[in-house]
Structure formats: C-alpha cells, structure tokens
C-alpha positions in Angstrom: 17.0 15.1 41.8 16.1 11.2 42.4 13.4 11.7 39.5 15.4 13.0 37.3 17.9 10.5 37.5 15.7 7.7 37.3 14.3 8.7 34.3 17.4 9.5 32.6 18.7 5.8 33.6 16.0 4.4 31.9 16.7 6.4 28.7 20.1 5.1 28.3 19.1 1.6 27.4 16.7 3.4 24.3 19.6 5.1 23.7 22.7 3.1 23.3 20.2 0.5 20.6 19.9 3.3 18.0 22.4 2.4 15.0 23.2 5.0 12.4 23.6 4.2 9.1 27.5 5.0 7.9 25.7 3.7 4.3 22.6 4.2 2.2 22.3 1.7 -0.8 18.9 2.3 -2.5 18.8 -0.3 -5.5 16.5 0.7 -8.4 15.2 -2.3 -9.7 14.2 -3.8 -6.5 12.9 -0.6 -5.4 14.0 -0.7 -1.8 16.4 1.6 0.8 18.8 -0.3 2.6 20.5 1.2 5.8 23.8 -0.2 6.4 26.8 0.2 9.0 30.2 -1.0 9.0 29.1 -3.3 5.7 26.0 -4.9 7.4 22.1 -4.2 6.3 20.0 -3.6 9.5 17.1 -2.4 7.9 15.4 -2.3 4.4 12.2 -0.3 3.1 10.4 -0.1 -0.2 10.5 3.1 -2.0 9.2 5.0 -5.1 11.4 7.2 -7.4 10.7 9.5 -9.7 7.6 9.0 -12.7 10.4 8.1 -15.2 12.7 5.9 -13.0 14.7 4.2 -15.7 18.4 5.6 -16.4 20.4 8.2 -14.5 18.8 11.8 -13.8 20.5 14.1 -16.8 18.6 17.4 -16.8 15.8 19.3 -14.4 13.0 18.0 -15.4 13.2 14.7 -16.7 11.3 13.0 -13.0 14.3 10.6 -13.4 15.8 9.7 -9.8 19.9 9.9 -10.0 22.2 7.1 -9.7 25.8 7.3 -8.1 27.5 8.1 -4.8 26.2 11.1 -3.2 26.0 12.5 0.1 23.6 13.2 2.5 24.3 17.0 2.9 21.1 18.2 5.2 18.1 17.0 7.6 15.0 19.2 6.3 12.1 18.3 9.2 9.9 21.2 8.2 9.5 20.1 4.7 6.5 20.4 1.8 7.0 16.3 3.0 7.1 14.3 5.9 10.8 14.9 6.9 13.4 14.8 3.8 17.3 14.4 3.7 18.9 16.4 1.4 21.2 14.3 -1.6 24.3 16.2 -2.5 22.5 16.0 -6.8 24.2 17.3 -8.8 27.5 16.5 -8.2 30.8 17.9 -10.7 30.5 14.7 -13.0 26.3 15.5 -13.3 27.1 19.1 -13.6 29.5 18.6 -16.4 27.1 16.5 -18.1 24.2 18.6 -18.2 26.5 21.7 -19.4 27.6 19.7 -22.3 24.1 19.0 -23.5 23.2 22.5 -23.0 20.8 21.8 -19.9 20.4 22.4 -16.0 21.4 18.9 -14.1 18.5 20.2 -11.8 18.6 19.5 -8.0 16.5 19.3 -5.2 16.8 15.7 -4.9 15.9 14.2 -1.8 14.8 11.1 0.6 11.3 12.4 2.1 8.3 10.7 3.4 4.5 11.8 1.7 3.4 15.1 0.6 2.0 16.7 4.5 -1.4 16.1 4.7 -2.0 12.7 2.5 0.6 10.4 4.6 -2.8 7.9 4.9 -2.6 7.3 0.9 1.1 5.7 1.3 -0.8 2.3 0.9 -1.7 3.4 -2.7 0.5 5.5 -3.9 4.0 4.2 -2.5 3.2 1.0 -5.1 3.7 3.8 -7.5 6.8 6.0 -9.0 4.9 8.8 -8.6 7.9 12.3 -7.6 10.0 14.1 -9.5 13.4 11.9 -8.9 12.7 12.5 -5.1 12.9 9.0 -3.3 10.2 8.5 -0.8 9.3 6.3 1.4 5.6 6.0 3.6 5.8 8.2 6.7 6.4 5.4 9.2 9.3 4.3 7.3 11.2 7.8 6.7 10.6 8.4 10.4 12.5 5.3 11.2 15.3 6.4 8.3 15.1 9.8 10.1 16.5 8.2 13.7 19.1 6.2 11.6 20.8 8.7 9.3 22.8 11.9 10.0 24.2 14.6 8.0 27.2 13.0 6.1 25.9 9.8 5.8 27.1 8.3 2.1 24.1 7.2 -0.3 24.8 4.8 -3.5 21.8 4.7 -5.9 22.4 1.9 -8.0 20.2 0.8 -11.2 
C-alpha cells in the first residue's frame, strides 16, 4: 500500500504541468503549428502540408491542405502514421463548394506524424510539402501534440 502511494505522489507533479491546447493555429506561410490555451502560445513546431499547399483544399485530390476553422473530431494512435488527429474536412461550407463544381470536397485530412517505419527521414523530408493536404509533423513533435490536444480541440488553418 505504502508503494503504491508513493509512486502515485510522485506522478501528480507530471501530472498537473500537462496543458492542453483549447486552440490549434497552424499558419501556412510560416509553416508552423501553434498550440494555444486561453489565447496564449505554449508551444510551436514546423510542419509540412500537402504537395500543392497554396490556396484552400477544393476537391479530393488536389494534395492542397484546407484552410478555416475545423475541429479536431478523433485521436487515431494505430494509424498508416505515427499517431494522427482527425480534422472535421470537409465541413457544410467545403461540401457545398465542391457540389457546385461538380466534385468530391475529399476528406481524410489529418495532423499525423511520418509514415510508420521512415520516422528517421523527418530531418529530410519534413523541409518538404510532401502529403496529400495531411499536416505532419516529425514523430517527436506529434508525440508532444499528442499529450497536448484532445478530441474537440478547435483548429484554424490560416494562409
């Protein structure tokens, strides 16, 4: 009983320092993820978007990465990639959009680390826009995203 509750008094200072992200704003043109709560950055990473990363995602296909307020909508940690939340793409206004111009909006957009099994090439290729309008990040870097963001956390992806 004593072990057990010395080890579980020195996990409470570990745990009370975690901060969760109430806000993702991933800018574009600087090509980096910031994590933000109550309106204050406490952490920032570099990212790659998809091969075409200029302009907002209209149709499947078109390796553009969205931009807009989304949601993060689910925590995938058995993914094709190291970890990946799930981005509520498309949303009404992008489904709309894409009907219009006769197209699918697409989907599957999300923030994931490198395709399993080449997380040591993240020194190359993350200098790269090299997914499909995925937004990723090197593998140490989603893992610390992982610990900071929850299901429901709001996303901006801005130009």
């Amino acid at each position: 009983m004593k072990k057990t509750t010395a080890i579980f008094l020195i996990a409470i200072p570990v745990l009370s320092h975690a901060e969760f992200a109430d806000l993702i704003t991933i800018s574009k043109s600087e090509k980096v993820l910031y994590l933000q709560k109550q309106g204050r950055v406490f952490a920032a990473y570099p990212v790659a978007f998809g091969r075409n990363p200029i302009g907002h995602k209209e149709k499947q296909g078109d390796n553009r990465t969205p931009e807009g307020a989304y949601t993060i909508d689910a925590r995938n940690e058995n993914s094709s990639y190291f970890k990946a939340l799930h981005i509520s793409y498309p949303n009404s206004k992008d489904i709309d959009q894409a009907r219009v111009k006769g197209v699918s909006a697409g989907g599957d957009i999300m923030i994931h680390g490198q395709k399993n099994g080449f997380g040591w090439a993240s020194f190359l290729v993350q200098h790269f826009n090299w997914t499909r309008g995925c937004v990723a990040l090197s593998n140490d870097n989603m893992e610390k995203v992982w610990q900071s963001v929850n299901v429901g956390a709001k996303i901006e992806i801005k130009p």
